[in-house]
Backbone as a chain_set.jsonl record, in Angstrom:
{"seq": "XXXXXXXXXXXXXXXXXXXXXXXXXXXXXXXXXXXXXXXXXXXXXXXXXXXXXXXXXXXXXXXXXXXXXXXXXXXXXXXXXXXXX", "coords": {"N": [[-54.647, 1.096, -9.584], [-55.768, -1.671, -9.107], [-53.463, -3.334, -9.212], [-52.013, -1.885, -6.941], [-53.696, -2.765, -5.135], [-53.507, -5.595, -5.504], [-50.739, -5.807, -4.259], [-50.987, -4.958, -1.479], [-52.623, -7.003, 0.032], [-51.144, -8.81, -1.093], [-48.929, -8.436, 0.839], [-50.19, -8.039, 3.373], [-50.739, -10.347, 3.593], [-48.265, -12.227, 3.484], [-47.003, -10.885, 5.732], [-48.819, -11.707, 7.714], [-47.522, -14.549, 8.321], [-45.26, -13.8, 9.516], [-45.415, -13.509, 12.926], [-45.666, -15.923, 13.531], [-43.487, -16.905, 12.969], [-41.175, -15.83, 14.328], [-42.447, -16.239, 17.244], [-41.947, -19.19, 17.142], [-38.868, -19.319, 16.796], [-38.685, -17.707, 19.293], [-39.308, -19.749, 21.334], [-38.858, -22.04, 20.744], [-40.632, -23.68, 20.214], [-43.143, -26.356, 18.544], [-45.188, -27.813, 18.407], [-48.017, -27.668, 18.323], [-47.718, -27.553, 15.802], [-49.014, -28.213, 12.762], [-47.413, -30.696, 10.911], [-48.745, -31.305, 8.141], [-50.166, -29.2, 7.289], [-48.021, -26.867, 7.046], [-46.945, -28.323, 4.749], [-48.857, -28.498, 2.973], [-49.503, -25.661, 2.261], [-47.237, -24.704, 1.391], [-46.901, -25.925, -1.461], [-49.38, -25.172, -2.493], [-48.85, -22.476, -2.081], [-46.794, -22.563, -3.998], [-48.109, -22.935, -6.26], [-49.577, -21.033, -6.805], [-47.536, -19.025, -7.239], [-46.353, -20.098, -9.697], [-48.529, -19.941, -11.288], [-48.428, -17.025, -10.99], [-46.056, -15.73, -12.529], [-46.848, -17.84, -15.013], [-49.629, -15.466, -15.773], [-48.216, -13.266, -15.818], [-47.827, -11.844, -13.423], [-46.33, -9.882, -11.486], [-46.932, -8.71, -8.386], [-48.139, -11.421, -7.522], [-46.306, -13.207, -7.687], [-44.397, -12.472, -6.092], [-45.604, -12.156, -3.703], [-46.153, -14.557, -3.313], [-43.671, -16.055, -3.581], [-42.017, -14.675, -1.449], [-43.686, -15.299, 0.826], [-43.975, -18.656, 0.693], [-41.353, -18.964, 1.476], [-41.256, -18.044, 4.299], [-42.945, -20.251, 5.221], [-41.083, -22.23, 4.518], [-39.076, -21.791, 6.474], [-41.089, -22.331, 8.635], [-41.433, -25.1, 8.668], [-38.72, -26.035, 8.08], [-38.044, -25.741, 11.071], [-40.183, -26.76, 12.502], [-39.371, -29.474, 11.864], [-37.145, -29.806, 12.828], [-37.182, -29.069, 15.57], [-38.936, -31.165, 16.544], [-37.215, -33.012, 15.996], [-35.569, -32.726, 18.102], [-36.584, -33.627, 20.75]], "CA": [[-55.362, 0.769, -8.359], [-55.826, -2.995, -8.792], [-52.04, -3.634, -8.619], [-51.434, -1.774, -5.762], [-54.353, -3.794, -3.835], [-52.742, -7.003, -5.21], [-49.457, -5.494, -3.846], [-51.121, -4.841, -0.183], [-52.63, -8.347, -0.487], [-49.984, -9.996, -0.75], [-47.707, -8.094, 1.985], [-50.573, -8.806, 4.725], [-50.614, -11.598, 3.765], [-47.131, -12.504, 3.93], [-46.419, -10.676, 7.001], [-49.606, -12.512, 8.553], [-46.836, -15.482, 9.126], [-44.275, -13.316, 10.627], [-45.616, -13.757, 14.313], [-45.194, -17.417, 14.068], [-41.881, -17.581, 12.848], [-40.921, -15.002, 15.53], [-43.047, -17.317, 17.843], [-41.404, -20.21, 17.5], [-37.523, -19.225, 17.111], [-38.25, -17.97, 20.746], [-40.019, -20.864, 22.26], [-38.265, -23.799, 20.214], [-41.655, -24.645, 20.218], [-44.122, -26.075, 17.781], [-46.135, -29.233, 18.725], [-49.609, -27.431, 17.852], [-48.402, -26.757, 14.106], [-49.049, -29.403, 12.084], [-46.293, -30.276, 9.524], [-49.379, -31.077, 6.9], [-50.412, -27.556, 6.856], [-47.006, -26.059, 5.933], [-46.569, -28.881, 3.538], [-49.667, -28.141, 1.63], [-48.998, -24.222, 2.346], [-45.617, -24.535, 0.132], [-47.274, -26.751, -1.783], [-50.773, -24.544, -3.016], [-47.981, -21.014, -2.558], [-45.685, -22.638, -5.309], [-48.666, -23.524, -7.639], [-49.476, -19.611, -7.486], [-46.216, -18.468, -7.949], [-46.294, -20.54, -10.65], [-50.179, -19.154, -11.906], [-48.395, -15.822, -11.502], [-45.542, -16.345, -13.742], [-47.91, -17.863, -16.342], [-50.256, -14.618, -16.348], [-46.787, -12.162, -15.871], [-48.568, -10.432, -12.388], [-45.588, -9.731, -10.724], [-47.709, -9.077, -6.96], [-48.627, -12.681, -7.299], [-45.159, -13.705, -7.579], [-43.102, -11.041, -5.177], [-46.09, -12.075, -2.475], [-46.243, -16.21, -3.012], [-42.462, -16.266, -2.956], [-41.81, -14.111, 0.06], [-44.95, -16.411, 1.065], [-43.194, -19.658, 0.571], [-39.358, -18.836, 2.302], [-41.657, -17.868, 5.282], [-43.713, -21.326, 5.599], [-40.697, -22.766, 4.694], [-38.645, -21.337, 8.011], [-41.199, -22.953, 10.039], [-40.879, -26.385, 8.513], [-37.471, -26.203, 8.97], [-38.287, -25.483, 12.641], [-41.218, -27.577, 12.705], [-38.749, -30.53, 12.103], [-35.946, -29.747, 14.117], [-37.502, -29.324, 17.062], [-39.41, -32.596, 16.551], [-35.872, -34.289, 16.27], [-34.918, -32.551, 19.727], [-37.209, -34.523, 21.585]], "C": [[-55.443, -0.743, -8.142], [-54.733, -3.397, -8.466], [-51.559, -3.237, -7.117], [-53.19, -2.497, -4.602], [-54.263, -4.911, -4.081], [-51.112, -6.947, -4.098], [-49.513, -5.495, -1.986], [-51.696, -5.993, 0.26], [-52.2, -8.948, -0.04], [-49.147, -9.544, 0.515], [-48.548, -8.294, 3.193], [-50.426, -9.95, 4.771], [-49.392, -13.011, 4.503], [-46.89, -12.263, 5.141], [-46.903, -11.541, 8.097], [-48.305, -13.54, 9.271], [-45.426, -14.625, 9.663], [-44.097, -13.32, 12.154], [-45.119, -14.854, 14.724], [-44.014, -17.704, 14.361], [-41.064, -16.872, 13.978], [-41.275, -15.927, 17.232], [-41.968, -18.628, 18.31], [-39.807, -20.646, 17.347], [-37.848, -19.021, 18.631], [-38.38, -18.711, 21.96], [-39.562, -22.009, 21.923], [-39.494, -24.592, 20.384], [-42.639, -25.066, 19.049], [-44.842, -27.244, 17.924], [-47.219, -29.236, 18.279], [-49.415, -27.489, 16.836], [-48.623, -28.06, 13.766], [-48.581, -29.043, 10.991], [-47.163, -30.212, 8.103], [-50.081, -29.616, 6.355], [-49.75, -27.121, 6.554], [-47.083, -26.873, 4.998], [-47.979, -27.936, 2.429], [-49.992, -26.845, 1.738], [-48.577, -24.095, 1.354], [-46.55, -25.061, -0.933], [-48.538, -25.669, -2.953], [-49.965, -23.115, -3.07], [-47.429, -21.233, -3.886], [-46.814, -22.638, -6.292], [-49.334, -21.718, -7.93], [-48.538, -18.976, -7.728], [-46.371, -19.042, -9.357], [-47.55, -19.831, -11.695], [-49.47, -17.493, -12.107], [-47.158, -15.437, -12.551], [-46.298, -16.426, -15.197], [-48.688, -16.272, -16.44], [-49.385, -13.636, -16.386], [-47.491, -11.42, -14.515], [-47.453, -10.811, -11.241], [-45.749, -9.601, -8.962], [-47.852, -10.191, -6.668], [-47.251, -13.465, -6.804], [-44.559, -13.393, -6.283], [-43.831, -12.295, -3.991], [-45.984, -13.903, -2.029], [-44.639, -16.584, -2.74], [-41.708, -16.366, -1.731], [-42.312, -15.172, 1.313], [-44.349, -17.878, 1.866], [-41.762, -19.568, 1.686], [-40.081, -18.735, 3.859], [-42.365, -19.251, 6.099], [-42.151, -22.322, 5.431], [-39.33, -23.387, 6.028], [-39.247, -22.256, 8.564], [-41.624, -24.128, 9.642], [-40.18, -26.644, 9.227], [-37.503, -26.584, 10.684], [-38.769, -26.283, 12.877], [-39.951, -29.394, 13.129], [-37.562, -30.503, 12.858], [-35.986, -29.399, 15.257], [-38.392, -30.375, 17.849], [-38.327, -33.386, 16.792], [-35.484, -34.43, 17.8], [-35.754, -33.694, 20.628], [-36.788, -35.894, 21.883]], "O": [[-55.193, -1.137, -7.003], [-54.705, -3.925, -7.354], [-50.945, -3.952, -6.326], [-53.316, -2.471, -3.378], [-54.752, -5.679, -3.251], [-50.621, -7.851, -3.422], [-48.579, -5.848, -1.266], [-51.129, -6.211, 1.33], [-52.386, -9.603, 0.986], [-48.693, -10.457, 1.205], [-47.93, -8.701, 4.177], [-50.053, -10.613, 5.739], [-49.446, -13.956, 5.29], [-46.549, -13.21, 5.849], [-46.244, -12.027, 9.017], [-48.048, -13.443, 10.472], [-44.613, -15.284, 10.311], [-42.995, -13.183, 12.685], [-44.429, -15.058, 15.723], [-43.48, -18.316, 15.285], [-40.21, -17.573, 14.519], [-40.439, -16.14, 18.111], [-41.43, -18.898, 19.384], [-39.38, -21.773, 17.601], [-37.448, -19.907, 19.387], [-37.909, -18.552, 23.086], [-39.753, -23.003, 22.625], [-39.535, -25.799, 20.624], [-43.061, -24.079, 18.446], [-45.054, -27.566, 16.755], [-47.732, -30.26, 17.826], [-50.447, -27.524, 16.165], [-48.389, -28.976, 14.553], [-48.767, -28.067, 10.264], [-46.808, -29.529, 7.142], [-50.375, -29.221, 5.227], [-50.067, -26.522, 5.526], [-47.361, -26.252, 3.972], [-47.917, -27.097, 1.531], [-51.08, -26.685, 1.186], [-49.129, -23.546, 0.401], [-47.14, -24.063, -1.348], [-48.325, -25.596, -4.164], [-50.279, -22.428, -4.042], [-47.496, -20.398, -4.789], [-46.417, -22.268, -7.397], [-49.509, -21.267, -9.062], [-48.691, -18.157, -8.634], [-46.541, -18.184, -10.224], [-47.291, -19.281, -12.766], [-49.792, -16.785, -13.061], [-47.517, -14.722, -13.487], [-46.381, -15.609, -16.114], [-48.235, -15.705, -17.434], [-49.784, -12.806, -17.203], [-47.691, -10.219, -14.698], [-47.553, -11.683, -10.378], [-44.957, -10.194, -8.23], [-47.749, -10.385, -5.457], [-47.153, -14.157, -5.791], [-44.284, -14.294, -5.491], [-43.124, -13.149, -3.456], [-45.814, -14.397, -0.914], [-44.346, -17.322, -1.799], [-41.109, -17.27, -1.15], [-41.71, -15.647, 2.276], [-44.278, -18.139, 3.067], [-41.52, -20.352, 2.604], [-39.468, -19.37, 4.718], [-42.358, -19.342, 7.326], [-42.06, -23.21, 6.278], [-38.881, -24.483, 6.362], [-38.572, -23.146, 9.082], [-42.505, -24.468, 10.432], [-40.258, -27.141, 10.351], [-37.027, -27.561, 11.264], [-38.121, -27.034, 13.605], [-39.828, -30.074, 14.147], [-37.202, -31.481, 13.513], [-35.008, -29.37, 16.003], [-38.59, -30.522, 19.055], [-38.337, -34.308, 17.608], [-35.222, -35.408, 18.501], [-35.121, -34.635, 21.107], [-37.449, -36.589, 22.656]]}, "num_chains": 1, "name": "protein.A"}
């Protein structure tokens, strides 16, 4: 039981940023995000990936990873549609 409510957890969690990134491929827009929030996103995701690693809790990992590739999309974005301008 605890695993699978780290397991659901983490996948709202994750999905939570799925709107954005959806968001802002179709608007090429992102002016409101602010790049210091993904940074220290990636930034505080990697140091639990890392925490989950150290204790072996595979949920922690799967969900901060997934986590991470998702914040790091809308970097990416974040800055290349800053350049456009």
């Amino acid at each position: 039981m605890i695993k699978e409510l780290g397991l659901l957890a983490g996948f709202l969690t994750t999905i939570s940023f799925l709107p954005q990134v959806i968001k802002s491929l179709k608007t090429k827009h992102m002016d409101d995000f602010n790049i210091w929030f993904l940074i220290l996103m990636i930034v505080g995701l990697s140091l639990w990936t890392v925490y989950g690693f150290m204790i072996r809790q595979l949920p922690i990992i799967i969900a901060n990873l997934a986590t991470i590739s998702l914040n790091l999309i809308l970097l990416v974005l974040k800055i290349k549609y800053q350049k456009q301008k």
